[in-house]
C-alpha positions in Angstrom: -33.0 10.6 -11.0 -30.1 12.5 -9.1 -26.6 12.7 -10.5 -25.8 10.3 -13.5 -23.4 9.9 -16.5 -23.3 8.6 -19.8 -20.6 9.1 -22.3 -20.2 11.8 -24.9 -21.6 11.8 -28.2 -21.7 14.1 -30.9 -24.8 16.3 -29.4 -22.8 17.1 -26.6 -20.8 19.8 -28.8 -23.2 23.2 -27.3 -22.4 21.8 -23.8 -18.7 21.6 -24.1 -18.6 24.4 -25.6 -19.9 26.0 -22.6 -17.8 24.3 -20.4 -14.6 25.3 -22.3 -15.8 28.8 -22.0 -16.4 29.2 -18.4 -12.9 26.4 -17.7 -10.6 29.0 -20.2 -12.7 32.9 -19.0 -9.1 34.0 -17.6 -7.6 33.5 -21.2 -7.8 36.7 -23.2 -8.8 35.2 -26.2 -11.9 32.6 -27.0 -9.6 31.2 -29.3 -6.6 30.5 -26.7 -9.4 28.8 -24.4 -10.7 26.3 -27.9 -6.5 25.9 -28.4 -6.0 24.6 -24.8 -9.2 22.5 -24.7 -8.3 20.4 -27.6 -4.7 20.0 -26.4 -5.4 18.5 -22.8 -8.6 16.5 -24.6 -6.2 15.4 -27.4 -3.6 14.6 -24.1 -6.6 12.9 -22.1 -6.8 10.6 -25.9 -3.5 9.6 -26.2 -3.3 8.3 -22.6 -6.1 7.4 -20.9 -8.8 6.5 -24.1 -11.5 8.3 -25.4 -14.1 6.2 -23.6 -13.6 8.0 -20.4 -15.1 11.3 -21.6 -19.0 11.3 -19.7 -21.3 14.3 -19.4 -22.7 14.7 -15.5 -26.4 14.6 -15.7 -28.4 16.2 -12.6 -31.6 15.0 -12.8 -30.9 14.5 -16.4 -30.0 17.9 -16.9 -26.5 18.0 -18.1 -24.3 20.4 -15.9 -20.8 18.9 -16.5 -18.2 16.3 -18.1 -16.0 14.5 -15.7 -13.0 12.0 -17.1 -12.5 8.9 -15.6 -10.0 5.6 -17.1 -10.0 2.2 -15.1 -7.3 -0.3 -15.1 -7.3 -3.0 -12.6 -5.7 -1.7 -9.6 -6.4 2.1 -10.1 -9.5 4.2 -11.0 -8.0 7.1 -12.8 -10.3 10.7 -12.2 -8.7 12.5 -15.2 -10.5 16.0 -14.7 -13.7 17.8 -14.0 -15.6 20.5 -15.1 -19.0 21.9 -14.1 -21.2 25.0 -15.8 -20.8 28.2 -13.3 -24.4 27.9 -12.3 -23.4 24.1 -11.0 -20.4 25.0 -8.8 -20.6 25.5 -5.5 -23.3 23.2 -3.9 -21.6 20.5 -3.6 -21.8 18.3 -6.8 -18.3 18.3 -7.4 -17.9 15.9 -4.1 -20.9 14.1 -4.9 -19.7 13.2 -8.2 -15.9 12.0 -6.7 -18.3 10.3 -3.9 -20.3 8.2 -6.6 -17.1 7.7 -8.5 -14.9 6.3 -5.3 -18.2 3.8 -4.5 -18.5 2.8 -7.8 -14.7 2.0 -8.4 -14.6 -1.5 -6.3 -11.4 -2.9 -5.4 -9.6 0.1 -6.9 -7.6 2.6 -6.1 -8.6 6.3 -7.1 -5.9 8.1 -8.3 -6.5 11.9 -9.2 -4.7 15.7 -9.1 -5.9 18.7 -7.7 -4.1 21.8 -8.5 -2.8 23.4 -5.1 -4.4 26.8 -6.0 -7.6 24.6 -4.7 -7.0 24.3 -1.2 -11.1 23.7 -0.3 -11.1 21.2 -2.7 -8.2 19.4 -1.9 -9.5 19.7 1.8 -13.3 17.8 0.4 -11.6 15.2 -1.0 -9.5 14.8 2.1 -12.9 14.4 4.0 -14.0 11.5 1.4 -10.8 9.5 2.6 -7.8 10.8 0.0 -4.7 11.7 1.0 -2.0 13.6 -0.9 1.0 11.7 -2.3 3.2 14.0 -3.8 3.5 17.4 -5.1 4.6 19.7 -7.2 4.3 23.7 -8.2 1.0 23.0 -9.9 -0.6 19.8 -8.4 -0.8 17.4 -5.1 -1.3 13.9 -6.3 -3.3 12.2 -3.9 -5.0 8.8 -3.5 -7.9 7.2 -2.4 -7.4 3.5 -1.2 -10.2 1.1 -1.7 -13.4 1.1 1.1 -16.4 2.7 2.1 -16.8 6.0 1.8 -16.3 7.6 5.7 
């Protein structure tokens, strides 16, 4: 068993739910939190497909979604979120570890927002390095190989 993914379906509604509560807590209204969750989904749509949308299954439990387009150079890691009781054990790197071995002869591409220093720093550790950056997010880039 372990970690696993399969795409979203319909059922999945309670679980996203949850997971756009606990993403959107700092909001001060439930409603601002539903607002902003359909308008980055609706953004993740229009650019990168709706087939990239996949619950994370640990030990076919789900605990998260995770986002992820592929073109033919570049895996694309769109965004990650994990249930509260999820966080902190590592799963977050082991799903971006899974995703960088399954992704071939690609590139992955992703942005981590720079209030996320640890994060950006276990990713570093899995072989990316950051590209760019702005106010809000370090691109960085993962080129294609074995995991170190």
């Amino acid at each position: 068993m372990g970690l696993t993914f399969r795409p979203v379906d319909a059922g999945d509604a309670p679980l996203l739910a949850r997971l756009t509560e606990a993403r959107w807590d700092w909001l001060p209204d439930p409603q601002l939190a539903q607002l902003q969750e359909r308008a980055q989904r609706q953004a993740y749509v229009d650019r990168y497909g709706a087939d990239g949308e996949h619950v994370v299954l640990l030990d076919d439990v789900p605990v998260g979604r995770v986002w992820w387009c592929d073109d033919p150079a570049d895996r694309w890691i769109v965004d990650a979120v994990l249930l509260p009781e999820a966080r902190s054990h590592g799963l977050g790197t082991e799903i971006f570890a899974t995703l960088v071995a399954s992704a071939g002869d690609r590139t992955v591409r992703c942005s981590v927002e720079r209030t996320k220093p640890r994060w950006q720093h276990a990713l570093e550790r899995l072989g990316f390095t950051e590209v760019s950056h702005d106010e809000v997010y370090a691109q960085i880039i993962r080129p294609p190989g074995p995991l170190p």
